[in-house]
C-alpha positions as CSV (number, residue, x, y, z in Angstrom):
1,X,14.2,-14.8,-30.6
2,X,16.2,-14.1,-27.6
3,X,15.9,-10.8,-25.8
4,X,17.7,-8.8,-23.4
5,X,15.4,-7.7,-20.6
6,X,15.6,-4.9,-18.4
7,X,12.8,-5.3,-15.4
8,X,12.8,-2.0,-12.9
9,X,11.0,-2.5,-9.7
10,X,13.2,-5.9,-8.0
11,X,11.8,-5.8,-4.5
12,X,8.3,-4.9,-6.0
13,X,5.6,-7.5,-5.7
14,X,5.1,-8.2,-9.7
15,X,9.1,-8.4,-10.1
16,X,9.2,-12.2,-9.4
17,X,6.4,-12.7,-11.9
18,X,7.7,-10.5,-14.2
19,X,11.4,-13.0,-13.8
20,X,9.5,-15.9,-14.1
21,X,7.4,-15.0,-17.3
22,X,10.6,-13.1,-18.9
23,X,13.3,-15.5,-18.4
24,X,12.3,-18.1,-21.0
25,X,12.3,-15.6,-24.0
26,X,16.2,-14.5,-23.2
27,X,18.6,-12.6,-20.4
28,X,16.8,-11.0,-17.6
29,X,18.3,-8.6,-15.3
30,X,16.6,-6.5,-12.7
31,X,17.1,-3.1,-11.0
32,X,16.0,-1.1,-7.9
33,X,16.9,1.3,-5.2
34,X,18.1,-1.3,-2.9
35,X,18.1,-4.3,-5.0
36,X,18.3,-6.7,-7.8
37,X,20.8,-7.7,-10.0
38,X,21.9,-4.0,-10.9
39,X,21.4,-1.7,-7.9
40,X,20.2,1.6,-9.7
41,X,17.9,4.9,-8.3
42,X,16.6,5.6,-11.7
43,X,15.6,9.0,-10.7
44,X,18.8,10.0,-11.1
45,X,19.2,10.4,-15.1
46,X,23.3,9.6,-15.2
47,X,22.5,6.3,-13.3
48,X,19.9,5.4,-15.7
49,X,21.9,6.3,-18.9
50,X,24.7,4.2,-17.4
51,X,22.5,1.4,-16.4
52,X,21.0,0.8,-20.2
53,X,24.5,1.6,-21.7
54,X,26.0,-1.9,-19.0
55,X,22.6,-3.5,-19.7
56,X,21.7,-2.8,-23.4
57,X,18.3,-3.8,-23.2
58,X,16.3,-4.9,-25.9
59,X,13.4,-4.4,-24.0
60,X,12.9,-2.6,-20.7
61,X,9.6,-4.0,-18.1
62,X,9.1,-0.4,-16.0
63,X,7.5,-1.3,-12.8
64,X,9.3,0.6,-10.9
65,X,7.7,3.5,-9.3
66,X,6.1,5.1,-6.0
67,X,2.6,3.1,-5.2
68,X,1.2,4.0,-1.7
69,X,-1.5,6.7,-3.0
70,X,-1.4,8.4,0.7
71,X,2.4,8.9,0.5
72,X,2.2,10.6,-3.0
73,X,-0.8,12.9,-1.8
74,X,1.7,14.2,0.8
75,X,5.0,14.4,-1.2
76,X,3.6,15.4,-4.6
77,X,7.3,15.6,-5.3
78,X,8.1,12.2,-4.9
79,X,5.7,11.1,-6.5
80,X,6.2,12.7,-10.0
81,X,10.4,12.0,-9.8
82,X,9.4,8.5,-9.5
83,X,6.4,8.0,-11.8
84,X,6.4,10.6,-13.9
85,X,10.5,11.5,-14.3
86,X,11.6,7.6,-14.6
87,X,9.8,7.1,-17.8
88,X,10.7,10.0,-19.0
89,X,14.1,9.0,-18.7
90,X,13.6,5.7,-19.8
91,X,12.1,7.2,-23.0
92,X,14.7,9.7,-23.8
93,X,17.5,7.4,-23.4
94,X,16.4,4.3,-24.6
95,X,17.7,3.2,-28.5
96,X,14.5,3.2,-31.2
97,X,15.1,0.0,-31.7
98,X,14.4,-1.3,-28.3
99,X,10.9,-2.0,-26.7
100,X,9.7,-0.1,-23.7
101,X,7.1,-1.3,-21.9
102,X,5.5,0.5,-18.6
103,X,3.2,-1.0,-15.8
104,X,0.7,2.1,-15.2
105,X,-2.5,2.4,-12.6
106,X,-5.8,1.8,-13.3
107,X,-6.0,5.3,-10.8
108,X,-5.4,7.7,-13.9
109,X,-9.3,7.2,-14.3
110,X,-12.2,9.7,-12.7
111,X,-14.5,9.2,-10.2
112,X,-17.1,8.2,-12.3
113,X,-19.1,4.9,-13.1
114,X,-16.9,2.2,-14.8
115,X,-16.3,0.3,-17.1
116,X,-13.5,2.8,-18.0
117,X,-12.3,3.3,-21.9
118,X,-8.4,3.8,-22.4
119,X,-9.6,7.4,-23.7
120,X,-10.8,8.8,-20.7
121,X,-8.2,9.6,-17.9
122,X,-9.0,11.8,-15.2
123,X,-6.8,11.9,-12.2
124,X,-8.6,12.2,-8.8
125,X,-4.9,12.2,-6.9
126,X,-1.2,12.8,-7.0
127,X,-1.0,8.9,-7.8
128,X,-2.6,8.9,-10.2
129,X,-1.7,12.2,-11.9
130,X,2.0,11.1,-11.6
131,X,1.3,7.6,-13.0
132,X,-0.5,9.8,-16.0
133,X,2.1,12.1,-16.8
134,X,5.0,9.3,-16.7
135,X,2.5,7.5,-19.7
136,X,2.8,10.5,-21.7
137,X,6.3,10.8,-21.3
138,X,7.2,7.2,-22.4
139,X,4.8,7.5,-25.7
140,X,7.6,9.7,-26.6
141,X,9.3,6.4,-27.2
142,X,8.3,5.2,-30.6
143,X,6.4,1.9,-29.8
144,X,6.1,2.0,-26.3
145,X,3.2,0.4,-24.7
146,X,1.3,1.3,-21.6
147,X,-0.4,-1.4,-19.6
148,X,-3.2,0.1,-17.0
149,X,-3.5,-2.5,-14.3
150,X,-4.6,-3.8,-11.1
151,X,-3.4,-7.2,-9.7
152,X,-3.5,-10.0,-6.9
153,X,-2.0,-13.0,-6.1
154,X,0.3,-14.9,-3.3
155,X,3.7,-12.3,-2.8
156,X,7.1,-13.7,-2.6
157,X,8.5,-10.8,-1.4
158,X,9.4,-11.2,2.3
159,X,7.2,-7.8,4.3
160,X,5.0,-7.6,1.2
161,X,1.4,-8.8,0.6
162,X,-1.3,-8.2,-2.0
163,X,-4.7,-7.7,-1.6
164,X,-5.2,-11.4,-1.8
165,X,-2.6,-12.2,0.8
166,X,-4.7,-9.6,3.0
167,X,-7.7,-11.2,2.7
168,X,-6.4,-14.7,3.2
169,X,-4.4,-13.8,6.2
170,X,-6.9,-12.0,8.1
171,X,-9.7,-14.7,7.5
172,X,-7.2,-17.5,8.7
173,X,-5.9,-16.0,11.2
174,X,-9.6,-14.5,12.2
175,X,-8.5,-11.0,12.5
176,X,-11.1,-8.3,12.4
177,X,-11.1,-7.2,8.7
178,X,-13.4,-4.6,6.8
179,X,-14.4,-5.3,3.1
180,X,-15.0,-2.5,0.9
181,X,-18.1,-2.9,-0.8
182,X,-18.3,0.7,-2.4
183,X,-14.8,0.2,-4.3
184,X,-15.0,-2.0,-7.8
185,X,-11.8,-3.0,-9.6
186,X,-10.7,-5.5,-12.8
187,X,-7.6,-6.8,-11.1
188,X,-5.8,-9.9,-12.6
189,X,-3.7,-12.2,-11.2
190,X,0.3,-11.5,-11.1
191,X,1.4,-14.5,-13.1
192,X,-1.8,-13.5,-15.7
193,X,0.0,-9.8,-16.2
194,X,3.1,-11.3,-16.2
195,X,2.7,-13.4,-19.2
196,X,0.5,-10.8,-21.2
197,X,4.3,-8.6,-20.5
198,X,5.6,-10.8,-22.7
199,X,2.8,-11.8,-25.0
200,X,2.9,-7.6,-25.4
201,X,6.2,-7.6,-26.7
202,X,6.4,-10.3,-28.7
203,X,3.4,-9.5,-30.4
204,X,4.4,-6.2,-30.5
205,X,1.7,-4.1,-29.2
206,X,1.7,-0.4,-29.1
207,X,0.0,2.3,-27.3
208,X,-2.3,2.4,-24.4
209,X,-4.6,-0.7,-23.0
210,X,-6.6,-1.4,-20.1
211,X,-4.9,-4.9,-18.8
212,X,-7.9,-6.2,-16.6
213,X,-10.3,-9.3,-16.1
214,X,-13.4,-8.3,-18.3
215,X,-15.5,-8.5,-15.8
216,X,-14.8,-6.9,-12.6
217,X,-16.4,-6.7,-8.9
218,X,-16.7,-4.7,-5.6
219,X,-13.3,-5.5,-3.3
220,X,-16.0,-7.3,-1.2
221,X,-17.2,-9.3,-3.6
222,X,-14.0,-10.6,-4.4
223,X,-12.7,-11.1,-0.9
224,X,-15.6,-13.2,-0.3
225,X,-15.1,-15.3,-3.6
226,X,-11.6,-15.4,-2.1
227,X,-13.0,-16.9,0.7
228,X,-15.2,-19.4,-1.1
229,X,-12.7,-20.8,-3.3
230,X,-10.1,-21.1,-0.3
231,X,-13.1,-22.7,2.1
232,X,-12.2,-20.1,4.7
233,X,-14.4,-18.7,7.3
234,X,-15.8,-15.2,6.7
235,X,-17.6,-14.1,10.7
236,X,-14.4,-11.9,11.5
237,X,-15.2,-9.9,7.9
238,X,-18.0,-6.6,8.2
239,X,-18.8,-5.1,4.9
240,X,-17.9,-1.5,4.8
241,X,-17.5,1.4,3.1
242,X,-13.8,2.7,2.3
243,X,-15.4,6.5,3.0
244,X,-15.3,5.6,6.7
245,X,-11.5,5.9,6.5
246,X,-10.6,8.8,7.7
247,X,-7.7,11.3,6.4
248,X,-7.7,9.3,2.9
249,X,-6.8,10.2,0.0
250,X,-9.5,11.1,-2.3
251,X,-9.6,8.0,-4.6
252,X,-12.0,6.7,-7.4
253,X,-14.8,4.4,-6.0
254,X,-14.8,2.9,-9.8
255,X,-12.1,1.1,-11.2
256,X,-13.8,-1.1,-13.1
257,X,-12.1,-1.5,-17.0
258,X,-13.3,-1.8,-20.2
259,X,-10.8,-3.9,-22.1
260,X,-12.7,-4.4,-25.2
261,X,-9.2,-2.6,-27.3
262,X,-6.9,-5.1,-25.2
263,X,-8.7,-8.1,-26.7
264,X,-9.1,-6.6,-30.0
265,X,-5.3,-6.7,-30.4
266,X,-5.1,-10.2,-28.7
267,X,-7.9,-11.8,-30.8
268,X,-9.4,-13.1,-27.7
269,X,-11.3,-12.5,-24.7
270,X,-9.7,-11.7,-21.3
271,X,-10.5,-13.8,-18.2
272,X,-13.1,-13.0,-15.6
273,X,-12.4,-12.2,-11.9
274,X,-13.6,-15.9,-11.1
275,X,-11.2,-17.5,-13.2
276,X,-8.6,-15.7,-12.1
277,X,-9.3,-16.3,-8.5
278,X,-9.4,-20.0,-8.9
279,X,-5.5,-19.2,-9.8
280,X,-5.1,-18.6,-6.0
């Protein structure tokens, strides 16, 4: 079946992978700010009601949204018209028969030990309060599913990189780099997300799942795996703690996800950070 796709979030880094995965189950078109196909600021309601009327999607990717956690902790504001007040509009405006699916934060969860369960938010920041609140507001949409996340992989947006690209750059280039070894995470790889997008809709998943390797590691760990898959030198890399960053927001040293319900509805088992660093 052919679908109409609506992707927010073009000069984002998933966007591309999000394209690249959508674009062989029908029409894609893409929206942002200050770019893709259909130039849109979806916190502006009438812009967004006239953008799905143009567009009529048949199911609408929202990636879109405010990201740097230090930005949001100083412009609360901000940060809920873009997380929180997008999908809300989304939501309200979209036709019941259409699919909306939203890219959340794998920051909605406390400071507490991981593996986290999809039952358990508990905000430690604007971000992640924002992101939050803008899930609640597009399970008004009947059949909306929520996708908590954290991802990697090579950018293809010119000025952008990833985690990965951070890590690769700085041990090639042999810049001075610090590696967090006090801050876990389940991230996948872009082009992984991408495709379980799509497997999402087609399957036709609803509600709220963790979207994570099933493993998980410390961001040290991985940038060293990083480094031993890519054979790259590691003596300009210290271990560190990300508490010795001063004037932070407060953020959750655990990010680690349980995504037992996500391979419950897939009928299999998610990869582990290895395998999806071997993607690199």
């Amino acid at each position: 079946m052919a679908r109409r796709w609506l992707i927010t979030g073009a000069t984002g880094l998933l966007a591309d992978y999000l394209v690249e995965a959508c674009r062989d189950h029908g029409k894609v078109t893409t929206t942002a700010r200050s770019g893709g196909d259909r130039r849109c600021d979806l916190r502006d309601a009438a812009a967004t009601r006239s953008l799905l009327a143009e567009v009529a999607p048949d199911v609408v990717v929202h990636a879109a949204g405010l990201t740097d956690v230090d930005r949001c902790e100083r412009e609360p504001a901000a940060a809920f018209a873009a997380n929180r007040d997008t999908a809300a509009t989304m939501a309200e405006n979209l036709p019941a028969a259409a699919r909306l699916l939203v890219i959340s934060t794998d920051q909605v969860y406390g400071d507490t030990p991981g593996p986290h369960g999809e039952d358990g938010p508990a905000p430690v920041n604007v971000y992640g309060q924002s992101k939050l609140d803008g899930e609640k507001a597009a399970l008004n949409h009947r059949g909306a599913v929520i996708l908590r996340t954290n991802f990697f992989g090579p950018s293809r947006r010119a000025g952008r990189q990833s985690l990965s690209d951070f890590v690769v750059r700085g041990l090639t280039e042999r810049h001075p780099i610090t590696l967090f070894s006090d801050v876990l995470f389940s991230p996948l790889h872009m082009a992984t997300l991408a495709a379980l997008v799509v497997e999402a809709v087609i399957r036709g998943l609803a509600g709220v799942f963790n979207a994570g390797c099933r493993d998980g590691d410390s961001k040290a760990n991985f940038a060293l795996a990083i480094a031993r898959h890519k054979g790259l030198q590691t003596q300009t890399a210290r271990i560190g703690s990300s508490d010795e960053v001063a004037g932070r927001a407060r953020r959750t040293h655990d990010l680690r996800l349980d995504v037992a319900r996500l391979e419950r509805a897939l009928g299999r088992p998610m990869p582990t950070l290895e395998q999806e660093i071997r993607k690199l």
